[in-house]
Each structure stands twice: as C-alpha cells, then as structure tokens.
C-alpha positions in Angstrom: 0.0 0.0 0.0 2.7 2.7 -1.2 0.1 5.4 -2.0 -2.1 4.4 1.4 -2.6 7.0 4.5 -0.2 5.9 6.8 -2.1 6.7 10.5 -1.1 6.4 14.2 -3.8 5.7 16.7 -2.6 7.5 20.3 -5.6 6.3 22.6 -4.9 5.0 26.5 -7.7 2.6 25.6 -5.8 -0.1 24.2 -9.6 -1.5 23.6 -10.0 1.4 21.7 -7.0 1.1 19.9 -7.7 -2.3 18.7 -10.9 -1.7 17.8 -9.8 1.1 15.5 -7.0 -1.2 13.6 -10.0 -3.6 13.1 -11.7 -1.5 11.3 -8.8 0.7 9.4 -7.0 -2.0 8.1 -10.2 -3.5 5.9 -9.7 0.5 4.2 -7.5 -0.1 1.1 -6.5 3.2 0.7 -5.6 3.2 4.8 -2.6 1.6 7.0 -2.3 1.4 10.3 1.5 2.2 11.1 1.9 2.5 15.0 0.2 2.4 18.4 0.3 4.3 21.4 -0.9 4.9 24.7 -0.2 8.1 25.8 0.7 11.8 24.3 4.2 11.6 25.0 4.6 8.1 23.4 2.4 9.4 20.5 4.6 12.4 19.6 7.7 9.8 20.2 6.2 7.2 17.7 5.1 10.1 15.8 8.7 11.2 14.9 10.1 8.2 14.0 7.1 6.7 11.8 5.6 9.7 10.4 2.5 8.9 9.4 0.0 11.4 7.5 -2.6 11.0 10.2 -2.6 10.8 13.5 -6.0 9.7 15.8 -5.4 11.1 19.0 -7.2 10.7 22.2 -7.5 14.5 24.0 -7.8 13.0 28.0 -4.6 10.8 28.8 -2.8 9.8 31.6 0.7 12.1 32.0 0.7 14.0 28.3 -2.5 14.7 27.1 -3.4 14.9 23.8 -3.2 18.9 23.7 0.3 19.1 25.2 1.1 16.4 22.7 -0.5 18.8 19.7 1.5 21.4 21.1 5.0 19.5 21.1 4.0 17.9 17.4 3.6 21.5 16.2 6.6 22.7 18.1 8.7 19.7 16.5 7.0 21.0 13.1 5.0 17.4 12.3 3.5 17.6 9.3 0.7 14.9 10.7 -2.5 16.0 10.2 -4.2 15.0 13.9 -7.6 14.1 13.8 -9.0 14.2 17.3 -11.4 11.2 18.4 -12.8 11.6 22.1 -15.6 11.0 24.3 -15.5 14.4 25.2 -18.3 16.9 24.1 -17.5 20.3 26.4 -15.8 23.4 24.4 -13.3 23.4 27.3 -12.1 19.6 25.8 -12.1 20.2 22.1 -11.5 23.7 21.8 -7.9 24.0 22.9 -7.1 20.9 21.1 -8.2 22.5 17.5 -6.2 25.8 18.8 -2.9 23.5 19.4 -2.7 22.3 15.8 -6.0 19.4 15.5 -7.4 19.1 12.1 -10.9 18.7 13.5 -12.8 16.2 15.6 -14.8 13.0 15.8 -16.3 11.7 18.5 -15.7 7.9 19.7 -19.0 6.3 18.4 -19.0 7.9 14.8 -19.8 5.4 12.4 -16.6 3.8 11.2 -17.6 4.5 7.4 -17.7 8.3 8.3 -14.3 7.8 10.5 -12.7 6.3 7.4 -13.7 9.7 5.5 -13.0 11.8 8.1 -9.2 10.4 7.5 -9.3 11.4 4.3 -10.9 14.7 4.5 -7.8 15.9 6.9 -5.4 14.0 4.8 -6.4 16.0 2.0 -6.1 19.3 3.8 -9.7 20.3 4.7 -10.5 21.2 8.5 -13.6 19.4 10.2 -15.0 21.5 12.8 -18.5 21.1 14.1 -20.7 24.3 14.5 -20.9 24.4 18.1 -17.1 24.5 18.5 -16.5 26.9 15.5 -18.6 28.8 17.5 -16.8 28.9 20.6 -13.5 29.4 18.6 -14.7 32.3 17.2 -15.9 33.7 20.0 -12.3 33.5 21.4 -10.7 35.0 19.1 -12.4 38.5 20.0 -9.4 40.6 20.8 -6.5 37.7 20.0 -5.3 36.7 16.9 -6.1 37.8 14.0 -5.8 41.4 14.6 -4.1 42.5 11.4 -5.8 44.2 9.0 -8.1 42.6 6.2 -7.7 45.2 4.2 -4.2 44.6 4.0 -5.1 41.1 2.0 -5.3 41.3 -2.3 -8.7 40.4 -4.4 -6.9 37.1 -5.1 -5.7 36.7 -1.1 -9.4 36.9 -0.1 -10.6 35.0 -2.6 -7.7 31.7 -1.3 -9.3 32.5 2.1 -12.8 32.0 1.2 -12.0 28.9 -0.3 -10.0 28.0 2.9 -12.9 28.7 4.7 -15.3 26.3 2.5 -12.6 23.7 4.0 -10.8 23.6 0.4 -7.4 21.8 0.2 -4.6 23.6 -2.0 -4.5 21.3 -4.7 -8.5 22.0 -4.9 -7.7 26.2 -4.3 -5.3 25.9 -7.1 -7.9 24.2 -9.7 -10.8 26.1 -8.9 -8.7 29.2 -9.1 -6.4 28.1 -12.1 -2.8 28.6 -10.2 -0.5 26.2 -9.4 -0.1 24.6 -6.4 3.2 26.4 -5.0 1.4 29.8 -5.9 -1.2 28.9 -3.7 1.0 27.8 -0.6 2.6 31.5 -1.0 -0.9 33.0 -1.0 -2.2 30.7 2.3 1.6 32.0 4.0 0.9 35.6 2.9 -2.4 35.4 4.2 -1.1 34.2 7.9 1.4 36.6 7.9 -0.7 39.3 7.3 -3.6 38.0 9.5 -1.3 37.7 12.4 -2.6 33.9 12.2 -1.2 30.6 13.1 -2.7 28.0 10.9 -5.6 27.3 8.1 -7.6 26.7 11.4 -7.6 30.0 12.9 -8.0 31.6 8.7 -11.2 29.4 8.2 -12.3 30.9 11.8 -11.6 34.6 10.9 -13.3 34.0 7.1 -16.3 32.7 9.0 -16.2 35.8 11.0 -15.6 38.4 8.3 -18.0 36.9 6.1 -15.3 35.8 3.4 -17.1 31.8 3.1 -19.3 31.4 -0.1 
C-alpha cells in the first residue's frame, strides 16, 4: 500500500486502539502504522514513523493529547491530527483545534464516516462542528487575528474564502487556475498578514468576516 494513508492511533484505551485497527485496516487506501498509549509516546512514535494522520485521544494519563499537539507542532510534524474523544465540552475540544487538531470525531462515529473523516484531513480540509467553531470564534475577540483585512489582495481573499469552504490547495489551485506552489505562497501571505497561526484559525476569521461562499 505505497500510496495508502499511513495513520497512528494515540488512545490509553488499548480497547479502543484495537478496535480502531479492526476496522482501518479493511480500508485499502488506509494503513495502520503505530500504536500508542499516551501523548508523550504518541509524539515519540510520531517522529520516527511519520505517518500522514494521527487519531489522538484529547484526555490521557501524564501527556494529554493537547500538550502532545502542542510539542508535534513545536517539533514542526507535518501529521494532520484528527481528534477522536468521548468528550463533548468546548473546554475539551477547543484548545485541542487551537494546538494544531485538524478537526474532531467523537468515539461512536460510524466507522464508514471515521474512514472519510481520514481522508478529509489528509487531504487538507478542516472538520470542525458548528458548536465549537462557535466557541473558537468567539475566542478570538481581541486575540489573533488582529491584522488588517484590508491589507489582504482580491486574489488573497478570494484563497481565504475557499480555505474557509474547508478547500485543500490542490483544490484552491484548480478552482482558481494557479498552481499549487502559488497557492502555498498566498495561504503563508495570508497568515502573515492576518497575524494567524494555521488554516484553522484563517477558516475561523473568514467565517467571522464573512469571506465563506
């Protein structure tokens, strides 16, 4: 499976964990690479596999899954970490999206919509449910972000409006006729400008500024 997303599941469950391989390794286009049970094990197993995806658990014994967000990011991981938890409250999922998650799933999503949820992030979008890009939003009211919109070009809004819709590059650059290196510069331009940290926080502020189509 050379073209396959390579994933790492990073659950204390190790029920969990199984029960997840079960499932992921009947997906043809999915491979299960490495296990672990806790953040600072995932981030370890994480550096020397590196998979495209990682599942990770937010409430762990000793590193949870948002401290271990925080050291992938700090590391510069390119794993895209989809967040699967139990755990509905803001206070839960919102710091994990703000420390680098992709999005979220909770533990009893079908396994059919799991399997596309692993895609989704591996292709670049950002899965956030409404109540949470909610909350986000309402936290970045005086934080990041602060930089002026007006400071962006015709084409730099347009890229973030299509960021927003949850658009990967390589579907930016088609629908906008550029190539794909062209867009990365616009998406880096756009942070830099926007005082933002990642295509998470840029989806946010489109939503906010009314930039989404």
């Amino acid at each position: 499976m050379a073209d396959a997303i390579k994933v790492l599941l990073v659950d204390d469950h190790q029920v969990v964990r199984r029960g997840l391989r079960t499932f992921l390794e009947v997906q043809d286009d999915i491979e299960v690479v490495g296990e672990a049970a806790d953040g600072a094990e995932g981030v370890e197993r994480a550096e020397a596999l590196k998979p495209d995806v990682i599942l990770m658990d937010v409430k762990m014994p000793g590193m949870d899954g948002v401290a271990a967000l925080r050291r992938l990011r700090e590391l510069g991981n390119t794993a895209r970490v989809l967040v699967v938890t139990s755990f509905t409250e803001q206070r839960t999922v919102v710091p994990a999206l703000r420390a680098g998650a992709a999005g979220y799933v909770y533990k009893d999503i079908d396994p059919d919509a799991l399997a596309g949820a692993i895609r989704s992030v591996h292709a670049g979008h950002v899965l956030l449910q409404p109540e949470v890009a909610d909350a986000l939003l309402s936290r970045e009211e005086g934080g990041a972000g602060q930089g002026r919109a007006g400071a962006l070009t015709d084409r730099e809004r347009e890229v973030l409006g299509l960021i927003a819709d949850g658009r990967s590059n390589r579907e930016i650059a088609r629908a906008l006729v550029l190539s794909e290196k062209t867009v990365k510069t616009h998406v880096s331009n756009i942070l830099m400008k926007l005082d933002l940290a990642d295509r998470t926080q840029a989806a946010l502020w489109a939503v906010r500024h009314g930039l989404t189509g």
